[in-house]
VOVEXBA-74052 format. One record per residue (C-alpha): residue in one letter; z, y, x; chain; residue number from 1. Coordinates in pm, whole numbers. Layout:
<atoms>
<atom aa="a" up="Z" north="Y" east="X" ch="A" i="NUM"/>
...
</atoms>
This chain:
<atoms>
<atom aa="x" up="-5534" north="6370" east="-7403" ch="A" i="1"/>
<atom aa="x" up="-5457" north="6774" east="-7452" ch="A" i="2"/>
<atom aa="x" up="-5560" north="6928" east="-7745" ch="A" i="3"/>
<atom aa="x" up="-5733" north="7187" east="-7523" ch="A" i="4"/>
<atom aa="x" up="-5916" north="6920" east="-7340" ch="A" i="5"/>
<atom aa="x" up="-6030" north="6719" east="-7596" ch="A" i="6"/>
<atom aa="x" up="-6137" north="7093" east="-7770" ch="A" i="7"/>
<atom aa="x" up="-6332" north="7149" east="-7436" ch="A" i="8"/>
<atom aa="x" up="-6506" north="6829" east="-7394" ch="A" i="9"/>
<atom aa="x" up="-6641" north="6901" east="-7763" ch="A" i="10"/>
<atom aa="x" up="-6729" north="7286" east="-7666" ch="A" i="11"/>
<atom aa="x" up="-6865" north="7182" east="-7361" ch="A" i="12"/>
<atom aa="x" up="-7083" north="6927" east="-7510" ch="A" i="13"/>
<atom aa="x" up="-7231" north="7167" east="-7813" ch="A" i="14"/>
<atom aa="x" up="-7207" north="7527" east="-7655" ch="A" i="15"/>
<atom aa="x" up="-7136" north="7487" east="-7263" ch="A" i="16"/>
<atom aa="x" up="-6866" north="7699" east="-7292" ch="A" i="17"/>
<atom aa="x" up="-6523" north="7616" east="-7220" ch="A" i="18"/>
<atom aa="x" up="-6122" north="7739" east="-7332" ch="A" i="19"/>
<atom aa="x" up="-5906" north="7890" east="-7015" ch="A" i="20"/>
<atom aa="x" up="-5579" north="8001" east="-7058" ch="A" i="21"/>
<atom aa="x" up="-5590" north="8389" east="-6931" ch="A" i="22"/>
<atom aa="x" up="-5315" north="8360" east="-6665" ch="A" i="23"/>
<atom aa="x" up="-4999" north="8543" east="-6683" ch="A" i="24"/>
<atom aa="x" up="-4943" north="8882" east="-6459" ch="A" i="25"/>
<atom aa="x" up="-4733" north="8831" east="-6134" ch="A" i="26"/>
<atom aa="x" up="-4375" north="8947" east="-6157" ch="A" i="27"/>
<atom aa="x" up="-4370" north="9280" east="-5963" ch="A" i="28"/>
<atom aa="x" up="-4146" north="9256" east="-5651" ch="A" i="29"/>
<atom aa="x" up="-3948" north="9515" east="-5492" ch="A" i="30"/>
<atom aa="x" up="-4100" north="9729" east="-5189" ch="A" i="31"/>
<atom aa="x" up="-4004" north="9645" east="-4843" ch="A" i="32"/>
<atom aa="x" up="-3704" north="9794" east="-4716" ch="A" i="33"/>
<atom aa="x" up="-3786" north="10167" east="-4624" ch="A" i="34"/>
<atom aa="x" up="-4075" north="10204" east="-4812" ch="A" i="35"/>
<atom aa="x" up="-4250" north="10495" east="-4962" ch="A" i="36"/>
<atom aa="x" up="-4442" north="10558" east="-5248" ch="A" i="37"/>
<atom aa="x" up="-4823" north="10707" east="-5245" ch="A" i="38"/>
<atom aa="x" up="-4766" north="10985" east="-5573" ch="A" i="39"/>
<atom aa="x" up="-4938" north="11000" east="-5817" ch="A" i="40"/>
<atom aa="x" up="-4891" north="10616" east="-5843" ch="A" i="41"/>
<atom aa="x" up="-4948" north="10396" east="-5538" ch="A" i="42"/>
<atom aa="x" up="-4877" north="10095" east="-5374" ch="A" i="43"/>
<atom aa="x" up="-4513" north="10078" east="-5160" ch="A" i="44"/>
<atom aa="x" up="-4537" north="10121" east="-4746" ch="A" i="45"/>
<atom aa="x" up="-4340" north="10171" east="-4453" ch="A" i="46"/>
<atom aa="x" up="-4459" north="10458" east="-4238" ch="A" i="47"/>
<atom aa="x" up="-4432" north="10325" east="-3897" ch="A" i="48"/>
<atom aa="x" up="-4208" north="10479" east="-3640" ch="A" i="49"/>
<atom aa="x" up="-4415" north="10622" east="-3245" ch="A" i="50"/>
<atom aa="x" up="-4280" north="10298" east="-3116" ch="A" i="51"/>
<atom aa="x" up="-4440" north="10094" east="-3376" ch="A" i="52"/>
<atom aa="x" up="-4792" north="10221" east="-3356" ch="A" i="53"/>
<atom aa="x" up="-4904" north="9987" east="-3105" ch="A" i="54"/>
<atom aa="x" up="-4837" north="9709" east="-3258" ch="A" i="55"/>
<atom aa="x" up="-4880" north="9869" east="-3631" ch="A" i="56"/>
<atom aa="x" up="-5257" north="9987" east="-3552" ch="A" i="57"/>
<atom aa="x" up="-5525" north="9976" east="-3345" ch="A" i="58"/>
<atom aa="x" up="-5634" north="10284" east="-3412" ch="A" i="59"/>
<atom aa="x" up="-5524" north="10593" east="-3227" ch="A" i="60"/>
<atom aa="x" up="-5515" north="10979" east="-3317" ch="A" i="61"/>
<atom aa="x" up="-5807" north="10958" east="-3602" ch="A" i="62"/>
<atom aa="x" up="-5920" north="11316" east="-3682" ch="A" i="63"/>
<atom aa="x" up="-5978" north="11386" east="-4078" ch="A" i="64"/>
<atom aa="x" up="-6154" north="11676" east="-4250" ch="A" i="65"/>
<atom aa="x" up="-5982" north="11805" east="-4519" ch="A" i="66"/>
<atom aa="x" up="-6241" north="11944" east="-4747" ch="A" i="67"/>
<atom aa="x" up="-6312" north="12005" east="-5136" ch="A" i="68"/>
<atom aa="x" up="-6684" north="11886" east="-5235" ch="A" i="69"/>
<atom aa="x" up="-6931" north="12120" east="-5113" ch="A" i="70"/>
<atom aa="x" up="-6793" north="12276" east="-4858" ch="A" i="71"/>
<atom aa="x" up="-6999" north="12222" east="-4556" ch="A" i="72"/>
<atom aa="x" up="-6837" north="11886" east="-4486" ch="A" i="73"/>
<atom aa="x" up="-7177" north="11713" east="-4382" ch="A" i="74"/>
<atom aa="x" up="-7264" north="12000" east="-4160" ch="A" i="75"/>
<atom aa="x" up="-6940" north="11967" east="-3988" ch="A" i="76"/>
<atom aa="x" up="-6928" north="11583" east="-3905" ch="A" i="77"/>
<atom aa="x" up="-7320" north="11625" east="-3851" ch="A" i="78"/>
<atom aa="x" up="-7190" north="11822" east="-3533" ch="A" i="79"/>
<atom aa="x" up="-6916" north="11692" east="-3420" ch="A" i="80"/>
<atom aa="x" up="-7104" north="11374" east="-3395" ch="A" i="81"/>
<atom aa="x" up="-7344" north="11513" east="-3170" ch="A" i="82"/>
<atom aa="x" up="-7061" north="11547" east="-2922" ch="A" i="83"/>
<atom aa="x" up="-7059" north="11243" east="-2677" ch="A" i="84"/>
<atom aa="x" up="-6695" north="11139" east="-2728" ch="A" i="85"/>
<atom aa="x" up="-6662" north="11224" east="-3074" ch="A" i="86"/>
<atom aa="x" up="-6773" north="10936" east="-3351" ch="A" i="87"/>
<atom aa="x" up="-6829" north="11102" east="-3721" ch="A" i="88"/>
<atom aa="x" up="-7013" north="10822" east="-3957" ch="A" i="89"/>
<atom aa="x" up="-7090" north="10860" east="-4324" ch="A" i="90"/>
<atom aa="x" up="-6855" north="10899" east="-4616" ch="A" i="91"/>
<atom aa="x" up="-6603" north="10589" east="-4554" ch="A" i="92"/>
<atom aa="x" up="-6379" north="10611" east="-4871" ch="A" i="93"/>
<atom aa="x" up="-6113" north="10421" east="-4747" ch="A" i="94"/>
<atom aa="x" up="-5871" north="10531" east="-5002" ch="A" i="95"/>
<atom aa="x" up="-6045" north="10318" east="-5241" ch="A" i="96"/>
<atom aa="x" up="-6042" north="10007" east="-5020" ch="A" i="97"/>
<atom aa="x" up="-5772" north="9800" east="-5201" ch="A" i="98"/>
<atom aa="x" up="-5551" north="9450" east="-5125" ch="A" i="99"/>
<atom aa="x" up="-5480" north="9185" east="-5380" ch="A" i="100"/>
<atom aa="x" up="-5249" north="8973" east="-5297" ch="A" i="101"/>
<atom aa="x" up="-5406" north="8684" east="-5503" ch="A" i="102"/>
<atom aa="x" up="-5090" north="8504" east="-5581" ch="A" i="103"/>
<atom aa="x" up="-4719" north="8492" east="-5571" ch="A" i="104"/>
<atom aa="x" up="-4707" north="8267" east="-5294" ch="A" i="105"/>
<atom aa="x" up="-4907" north="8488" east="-5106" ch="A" i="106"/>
<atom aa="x" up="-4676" north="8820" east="-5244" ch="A" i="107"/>
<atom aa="x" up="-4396" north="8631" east="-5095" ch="A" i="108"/>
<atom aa="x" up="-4555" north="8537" east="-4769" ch="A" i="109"/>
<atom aa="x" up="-4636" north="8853" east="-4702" ch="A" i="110"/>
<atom aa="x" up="-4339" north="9020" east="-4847" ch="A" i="111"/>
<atom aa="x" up="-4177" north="8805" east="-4571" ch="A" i="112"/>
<atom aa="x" up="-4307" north="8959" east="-4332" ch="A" i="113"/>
<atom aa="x" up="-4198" north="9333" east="-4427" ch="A" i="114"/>
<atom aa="x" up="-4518" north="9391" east="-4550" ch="A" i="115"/>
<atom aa="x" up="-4606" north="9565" east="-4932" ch="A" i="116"/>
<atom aa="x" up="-4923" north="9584" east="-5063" ch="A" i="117"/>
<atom aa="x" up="-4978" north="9922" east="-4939" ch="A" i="118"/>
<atom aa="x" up="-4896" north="9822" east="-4575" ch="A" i="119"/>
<atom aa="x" up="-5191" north="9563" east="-4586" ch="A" i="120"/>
<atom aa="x" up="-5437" north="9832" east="-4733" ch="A" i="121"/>
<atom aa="x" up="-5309" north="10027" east="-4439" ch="A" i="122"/>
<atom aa="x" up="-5365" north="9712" east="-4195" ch="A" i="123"/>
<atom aa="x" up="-5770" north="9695" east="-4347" ch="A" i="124"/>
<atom aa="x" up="-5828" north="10112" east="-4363" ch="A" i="125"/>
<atom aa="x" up="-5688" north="10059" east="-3942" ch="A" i="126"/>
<atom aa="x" up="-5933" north="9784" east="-3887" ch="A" i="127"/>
<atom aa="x" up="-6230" north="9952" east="-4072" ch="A" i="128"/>
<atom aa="x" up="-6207" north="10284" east="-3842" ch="A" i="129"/>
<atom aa="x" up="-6141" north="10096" east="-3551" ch="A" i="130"/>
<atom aa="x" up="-6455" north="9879" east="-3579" ch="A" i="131"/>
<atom aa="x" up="-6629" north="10133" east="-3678" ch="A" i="132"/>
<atom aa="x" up="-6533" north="10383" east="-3299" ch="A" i="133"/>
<atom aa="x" up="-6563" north="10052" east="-3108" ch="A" i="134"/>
<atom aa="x" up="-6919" north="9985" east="-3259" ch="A" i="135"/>
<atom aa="x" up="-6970" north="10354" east="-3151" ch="A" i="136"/>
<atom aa="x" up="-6878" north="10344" east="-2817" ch="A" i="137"/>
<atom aa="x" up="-6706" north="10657" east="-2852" ch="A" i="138"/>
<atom aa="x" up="-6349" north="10788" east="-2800" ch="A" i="139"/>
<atom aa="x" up="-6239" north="10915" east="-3152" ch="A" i="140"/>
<atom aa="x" up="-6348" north="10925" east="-3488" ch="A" i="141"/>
<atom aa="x" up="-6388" north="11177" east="-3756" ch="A" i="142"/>
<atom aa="x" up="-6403" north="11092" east="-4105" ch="A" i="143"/>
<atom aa="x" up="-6445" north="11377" east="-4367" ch="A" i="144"/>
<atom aa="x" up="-6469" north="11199" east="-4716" ch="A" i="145"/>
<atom aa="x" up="-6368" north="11463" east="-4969" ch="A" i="146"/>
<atom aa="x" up="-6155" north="11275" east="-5152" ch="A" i="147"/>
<atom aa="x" up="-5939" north="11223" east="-4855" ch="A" i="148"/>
<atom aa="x" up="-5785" north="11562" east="-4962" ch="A" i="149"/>
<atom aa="x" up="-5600" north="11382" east="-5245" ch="A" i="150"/>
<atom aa="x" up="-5446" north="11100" east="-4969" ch="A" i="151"/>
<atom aa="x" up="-5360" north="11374" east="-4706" ch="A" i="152"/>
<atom aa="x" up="-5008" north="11260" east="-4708" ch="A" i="153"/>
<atom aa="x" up="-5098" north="10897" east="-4713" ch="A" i="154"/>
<atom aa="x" up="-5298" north="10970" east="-4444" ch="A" i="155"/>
<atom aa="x" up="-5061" north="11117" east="-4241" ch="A" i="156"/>
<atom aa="x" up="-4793" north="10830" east="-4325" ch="A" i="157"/>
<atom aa="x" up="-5061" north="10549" east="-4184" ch="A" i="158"/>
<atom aa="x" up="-5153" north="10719" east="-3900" ch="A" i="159"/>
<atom aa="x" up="-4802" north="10937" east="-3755" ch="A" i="160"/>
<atom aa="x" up="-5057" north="11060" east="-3451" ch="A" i="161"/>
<atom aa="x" up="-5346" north="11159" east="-3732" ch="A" i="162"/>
<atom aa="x" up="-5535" north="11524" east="-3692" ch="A" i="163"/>
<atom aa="x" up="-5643" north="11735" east="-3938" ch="A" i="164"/>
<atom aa="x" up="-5925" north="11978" east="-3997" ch="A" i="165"/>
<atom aa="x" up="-5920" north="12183" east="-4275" ch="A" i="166"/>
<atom aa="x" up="-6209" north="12347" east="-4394" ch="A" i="167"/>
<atom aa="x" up="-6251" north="12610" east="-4640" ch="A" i="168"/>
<atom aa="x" up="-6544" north="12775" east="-4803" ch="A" i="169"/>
<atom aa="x" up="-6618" north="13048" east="-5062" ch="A" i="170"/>
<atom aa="x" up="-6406" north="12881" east="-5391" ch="A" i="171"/>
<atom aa="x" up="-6756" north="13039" east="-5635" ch="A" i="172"/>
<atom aa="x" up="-7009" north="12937" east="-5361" ch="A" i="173"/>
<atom aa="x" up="-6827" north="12587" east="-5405" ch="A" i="174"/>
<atom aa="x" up="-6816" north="12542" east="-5729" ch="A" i="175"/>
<atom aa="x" up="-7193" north="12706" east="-5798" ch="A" i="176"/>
<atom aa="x" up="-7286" north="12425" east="-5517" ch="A" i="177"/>
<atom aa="x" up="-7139" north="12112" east="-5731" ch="A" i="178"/>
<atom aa="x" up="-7311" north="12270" east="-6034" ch="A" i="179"/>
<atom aa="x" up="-7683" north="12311" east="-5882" ch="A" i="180"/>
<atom aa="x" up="-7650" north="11982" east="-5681" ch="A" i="181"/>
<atom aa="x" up="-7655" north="11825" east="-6106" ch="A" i="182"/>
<atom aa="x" up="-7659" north="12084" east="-6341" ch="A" i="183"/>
<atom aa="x" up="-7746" north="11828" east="-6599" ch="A" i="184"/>
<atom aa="x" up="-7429" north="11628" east="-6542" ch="A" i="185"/>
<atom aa="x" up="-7218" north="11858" east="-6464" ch="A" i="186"/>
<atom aa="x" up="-7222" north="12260" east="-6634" ch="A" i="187"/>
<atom aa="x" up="-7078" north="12533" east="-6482" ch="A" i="188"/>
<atom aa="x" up="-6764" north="12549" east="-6621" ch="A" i="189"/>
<atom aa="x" up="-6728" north="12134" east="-6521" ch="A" i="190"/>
<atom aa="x" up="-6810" north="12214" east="-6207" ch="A" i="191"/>
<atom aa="x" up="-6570" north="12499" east="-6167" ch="A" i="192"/>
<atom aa="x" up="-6314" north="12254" east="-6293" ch="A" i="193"/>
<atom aa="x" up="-6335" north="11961" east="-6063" ch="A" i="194"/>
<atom aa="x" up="-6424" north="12150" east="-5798" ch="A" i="195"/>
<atom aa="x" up="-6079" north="12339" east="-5833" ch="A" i="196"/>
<atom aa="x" up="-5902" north="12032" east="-5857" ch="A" i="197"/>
<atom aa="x" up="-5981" north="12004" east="-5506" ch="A" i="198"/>
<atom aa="x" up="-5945" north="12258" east="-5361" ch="A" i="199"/>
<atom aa="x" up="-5591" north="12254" east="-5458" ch="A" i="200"/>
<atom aa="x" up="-5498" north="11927" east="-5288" ch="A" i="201"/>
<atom aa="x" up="-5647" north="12076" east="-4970" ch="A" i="202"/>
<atom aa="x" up="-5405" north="12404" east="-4993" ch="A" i="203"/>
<atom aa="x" up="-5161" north="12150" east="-5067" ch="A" i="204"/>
<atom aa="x" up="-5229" north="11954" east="-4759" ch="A" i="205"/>
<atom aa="x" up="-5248" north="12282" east="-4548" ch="A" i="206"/>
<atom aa="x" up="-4961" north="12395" east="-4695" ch="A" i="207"/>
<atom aa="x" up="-4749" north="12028" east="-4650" ch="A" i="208"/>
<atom aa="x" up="-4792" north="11978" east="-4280" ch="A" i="209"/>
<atom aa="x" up="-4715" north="12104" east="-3970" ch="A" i="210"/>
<atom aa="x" up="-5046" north="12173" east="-3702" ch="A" i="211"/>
<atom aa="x" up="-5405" north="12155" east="-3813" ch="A" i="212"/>
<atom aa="x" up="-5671" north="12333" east="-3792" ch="A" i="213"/>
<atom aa="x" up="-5870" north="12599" east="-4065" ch="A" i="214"/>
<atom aa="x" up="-6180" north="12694" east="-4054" ch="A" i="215"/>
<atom aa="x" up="-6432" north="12834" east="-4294" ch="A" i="216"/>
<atom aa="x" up="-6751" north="12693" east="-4344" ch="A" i="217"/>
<atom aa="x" up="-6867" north="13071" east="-4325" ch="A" i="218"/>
<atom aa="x" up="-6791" north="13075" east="-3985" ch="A" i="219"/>
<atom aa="x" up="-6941" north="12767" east="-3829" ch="A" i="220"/>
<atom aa="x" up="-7300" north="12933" east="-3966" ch="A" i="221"/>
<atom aa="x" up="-7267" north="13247" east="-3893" ch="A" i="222"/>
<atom aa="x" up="-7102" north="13191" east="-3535" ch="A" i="223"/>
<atom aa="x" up="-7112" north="12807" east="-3453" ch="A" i="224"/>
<atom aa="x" up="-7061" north="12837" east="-3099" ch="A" i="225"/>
<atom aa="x" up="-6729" north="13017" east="-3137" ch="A" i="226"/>
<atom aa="x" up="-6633" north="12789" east="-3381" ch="A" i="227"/>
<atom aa="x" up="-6718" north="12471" east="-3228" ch="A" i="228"/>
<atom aa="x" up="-6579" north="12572" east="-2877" ch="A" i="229"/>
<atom aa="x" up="-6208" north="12610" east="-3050" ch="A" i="230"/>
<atom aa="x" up="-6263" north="12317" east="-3278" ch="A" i="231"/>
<atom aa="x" up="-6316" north="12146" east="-2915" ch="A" i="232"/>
<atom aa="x" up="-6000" north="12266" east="-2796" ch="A" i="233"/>
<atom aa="x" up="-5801" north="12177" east="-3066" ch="A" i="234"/>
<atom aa="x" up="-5959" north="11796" east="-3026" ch="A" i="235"/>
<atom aa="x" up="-5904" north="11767" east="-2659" ch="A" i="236"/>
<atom aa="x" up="-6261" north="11747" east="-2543" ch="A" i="237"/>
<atom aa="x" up="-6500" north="11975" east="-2373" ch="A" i="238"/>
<atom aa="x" up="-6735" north="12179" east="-2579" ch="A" i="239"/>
<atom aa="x" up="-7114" north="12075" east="-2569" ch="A" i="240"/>
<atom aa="x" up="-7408" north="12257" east="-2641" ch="A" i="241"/>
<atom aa="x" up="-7534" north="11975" east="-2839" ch="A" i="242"/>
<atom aa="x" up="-7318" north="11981" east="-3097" ch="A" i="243"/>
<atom aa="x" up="-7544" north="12328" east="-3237" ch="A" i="244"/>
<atom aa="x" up="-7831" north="12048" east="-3215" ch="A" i="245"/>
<atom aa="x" up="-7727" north="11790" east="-3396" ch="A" i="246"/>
<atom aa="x" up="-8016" north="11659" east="-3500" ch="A" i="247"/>
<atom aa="x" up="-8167" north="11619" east="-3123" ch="A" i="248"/>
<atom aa="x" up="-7796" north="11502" east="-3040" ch="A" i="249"/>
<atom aa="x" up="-7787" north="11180" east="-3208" ch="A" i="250"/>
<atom aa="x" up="-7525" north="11309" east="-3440" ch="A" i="251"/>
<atom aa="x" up="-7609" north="11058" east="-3716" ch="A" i="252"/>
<atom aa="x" up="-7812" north="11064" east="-3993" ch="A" i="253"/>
<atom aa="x" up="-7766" north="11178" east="-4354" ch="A" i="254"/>
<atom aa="x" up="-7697" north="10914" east="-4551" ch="A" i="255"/>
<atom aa="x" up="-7756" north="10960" east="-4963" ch="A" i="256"/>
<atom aa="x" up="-7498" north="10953" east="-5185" ch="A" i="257"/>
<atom aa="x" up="-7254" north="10892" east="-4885" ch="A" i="258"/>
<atom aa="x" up="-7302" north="11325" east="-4807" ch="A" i="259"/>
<atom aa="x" up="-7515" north="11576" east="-4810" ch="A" i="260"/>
<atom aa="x" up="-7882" north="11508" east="-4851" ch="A" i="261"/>
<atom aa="x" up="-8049" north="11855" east="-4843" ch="A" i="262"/>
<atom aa="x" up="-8323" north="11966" east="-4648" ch="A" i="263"/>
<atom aa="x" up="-8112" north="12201" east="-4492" ch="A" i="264"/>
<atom aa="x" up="-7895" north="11958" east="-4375" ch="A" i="265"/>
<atom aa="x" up="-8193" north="11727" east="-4252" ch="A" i="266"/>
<atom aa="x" up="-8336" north="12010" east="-4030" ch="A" i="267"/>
<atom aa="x" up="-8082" north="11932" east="-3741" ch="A" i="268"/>
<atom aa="x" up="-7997" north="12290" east="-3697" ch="A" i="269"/>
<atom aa="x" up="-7741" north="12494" east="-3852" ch="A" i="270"/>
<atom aa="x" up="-7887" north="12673" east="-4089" ch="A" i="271"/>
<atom aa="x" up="-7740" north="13056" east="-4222" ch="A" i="272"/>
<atom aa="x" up="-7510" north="13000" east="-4536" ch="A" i="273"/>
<atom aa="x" up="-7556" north="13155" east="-4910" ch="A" i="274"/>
<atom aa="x" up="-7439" north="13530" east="-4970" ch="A" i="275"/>
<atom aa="x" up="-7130" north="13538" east="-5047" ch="A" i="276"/>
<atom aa="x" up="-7037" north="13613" east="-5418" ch="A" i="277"/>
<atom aa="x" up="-6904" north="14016" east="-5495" ch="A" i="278"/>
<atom aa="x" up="-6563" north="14006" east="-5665" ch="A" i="279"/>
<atom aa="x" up="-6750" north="14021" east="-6051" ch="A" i="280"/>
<atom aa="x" up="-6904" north="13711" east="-6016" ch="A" i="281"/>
<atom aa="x" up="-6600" north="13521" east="-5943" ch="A" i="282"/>
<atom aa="x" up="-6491" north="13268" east="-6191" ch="A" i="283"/>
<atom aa="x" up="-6147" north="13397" east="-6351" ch="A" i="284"/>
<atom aa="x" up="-5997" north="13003" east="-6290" ch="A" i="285"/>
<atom aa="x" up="-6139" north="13025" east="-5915" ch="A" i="286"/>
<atom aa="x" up="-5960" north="13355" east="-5852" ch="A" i="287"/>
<atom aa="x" up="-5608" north="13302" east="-5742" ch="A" i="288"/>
<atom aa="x" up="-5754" north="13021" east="-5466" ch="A" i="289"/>
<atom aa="x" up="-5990" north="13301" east="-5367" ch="A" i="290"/>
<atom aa="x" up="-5676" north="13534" east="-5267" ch="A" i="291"/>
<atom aa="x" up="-5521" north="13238" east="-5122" ch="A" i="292"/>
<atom aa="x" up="-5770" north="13179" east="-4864" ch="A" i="293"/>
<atom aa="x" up="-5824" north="13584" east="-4806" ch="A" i="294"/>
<atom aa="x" up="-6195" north="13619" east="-5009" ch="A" i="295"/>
<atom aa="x" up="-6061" north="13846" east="-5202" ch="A" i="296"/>
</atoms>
C-alpha cells in the first residue's frame, strides 16, 4: 500500500479530509494553422473565409453597438427592438464566455480537427446568438454590451459578415453619468478614467474598419425619427414608427445590472438628453476625445 493511501485512510478516518496531488498544467500546443491571435492576450483562431461561413456559423450578419458605458446604449437596443424584424436582448457578454478543453486528450481531439481554443469559444458565442434570434422569431440580432468595444476586432474575425453601430455621446456627459450612477464606488476622477478607457477602444474600432455606422446619442433624443429612419437603412429594413415607442412596441424590458435601469429608460419613450457641458467644464483627460468626435 502507497504511502499516500495509507496517509489518507488515517486522515480520512480522524479529519475526513483527504491528500490529492494538484495536477500538473497541460503542455500548451501550437495554434492551428492560420491562426490569429485576440491582443491583448487571447486564445488562437482561424477567421473563416465567405465560403466557410455556412458551415463555420449559424449565425448570419449580427449587428453590434459599439459603445463606451453610458452612452445611451440601452436606449438604442430599447428601440431597435421595438422594430418587428430586429431582435436586441439584454447585455449578453459573450466575450467572457470561455472553453476549457478539460484535458489533453480532448486538446488533441480537437486540435485534430483544426480547431484552437478560440475557435470553440467562437463555435458557443455562434450558438448563443443564434438561439437567442431563433427563440425571438426575428430576423437579426443586435447586441450592444459595452465591453464589446474592447473585442471589436474579434468580433469582426468571428463573424466576416458582422455590422457595426457606433455610438458616441458627450465624452463629460459620459463620464459624469458613470460617476452619478455610484458615486460611492466610483469618484469623479475614477469615473473619468475608466470611462476614457473606453471610449478609446471605440475610436479605435471606428477608426480600424471599413463601413459602420456613427451616431450620437445626442441625436437619437433630440431627433429620433431622423435618426432611426437612416439607422433603418443602413440595417436593411423598413423604418417603423414603433421603434419611438418602445415601450408599447414590445422592445424588451430593462433588465438590472444587464443595462440601464433608470426611470427614464423605463418610461418607454425617448426622453430629451442632459445639457451638454460648455468647454470649462470639460475634464482636461476627456479633452482630446472631445475634439475627436467634433464637441469641441
Amino acid at each position: 500500500m502507497s504511502l499516500t493511501r495509507t496517509l489518507n485512510r488515517a486522515l480520512t478516518a480522524t479529519t475526513g479530509l483527504q491528500v490529492r496531488r494538484v495536477p500538473r498544467p497541460a503542455p500548451s500546443r501550437p495554434a492551428a494553422p492560420g491562426a490569429r491571435s485576440e491582443q491583448p492576450p487571447g486564445p488562437a483562431y482561424r477567421c473563416p473565409s465567405p465560403e466557410d461561413l455556412p458551415v463555420e456559423r449559424l449565425l448570419r450578419k449580427p449587428v453590434f453597438i459599439i459603445s463606451s458605458v453610458r452612452s445611451g446604449s440601452t436606449l438604442l437596443r430599447m428601440m431597435l427592438g421595438a422594430h418587428s424584424r430586429l431582435h436586441a436582448p439584454h447585455e449578453l457578454h459573450i466575450r467572457h464566455l470561455r472553453v476549457d478543453h478539460g484535458n489533453a486528450v480532448a486538446r488533441s481531439a480537437t486540435t485534430a480537427l483544426g480547431l484552437a481554443r478560440g475557435d470553440l469559444e467562437h463555435l458557443l458565442w455562434d450558438r448563443v446568438l443564434h438561439r437567442e434570434l431563433v427563440r425571438s422569431g426575428k430576423d437579426v440580432i443586435v447586441e450592444k454590451t459595452p465591453g464589446n468595444a474592447f473585442v471589436y476586432q474579434r468580433l469582426r474575425d468571428c463573424w466576416p459578415d458582422a455590422r457595426f453601430v457606433f455610438l458616441l455621446r458627450h465624452p463629460e456627459s459620459v463620464a459624469r453619468s458613470w460617476h452619478e450612477s455610484d458615486p460611492v464606488k466610483r469618484p469623479y476622477q475614477a469615473a473619468v478614467t475608466e470611462s476614457l478607457r473606453y471610449m478609446e477602444a471605440v475610436e479605435a474600432a471606428r477608426a480600424a474598419g471599413p463601413g459602420g455606422h456613427t451616431v450620437r446619442y445626442e441625436d437619437i433624443t433630440a431627433a429620433p425619427q431622423e435618426q432611426m429612419r437612416r439607422l433603418c437603412a443602413f440595417l436593411g429594413v423598413d423604418y417603423e414608427p414603433g421603434m419611438l415607442r418602445y415601450g408599447r412596441a414590445g422592445g424588451g424590458r430593462p433588465v438590472r445590472g444587464l443595462g440601464d435601469w433608470r426611470e427614464t429608460i423605463r418610461t418607454g419613450e425617448v426622453q430629451p438628453g442632459r445639457p451638454l457641458p460648455g468647454p470649462g467644464e470639460i475634464a482636461e483627460a476627456l479633452r482630446p476625445m472631445c475634439r475627436t468626435w467634433g464637441y469641441l
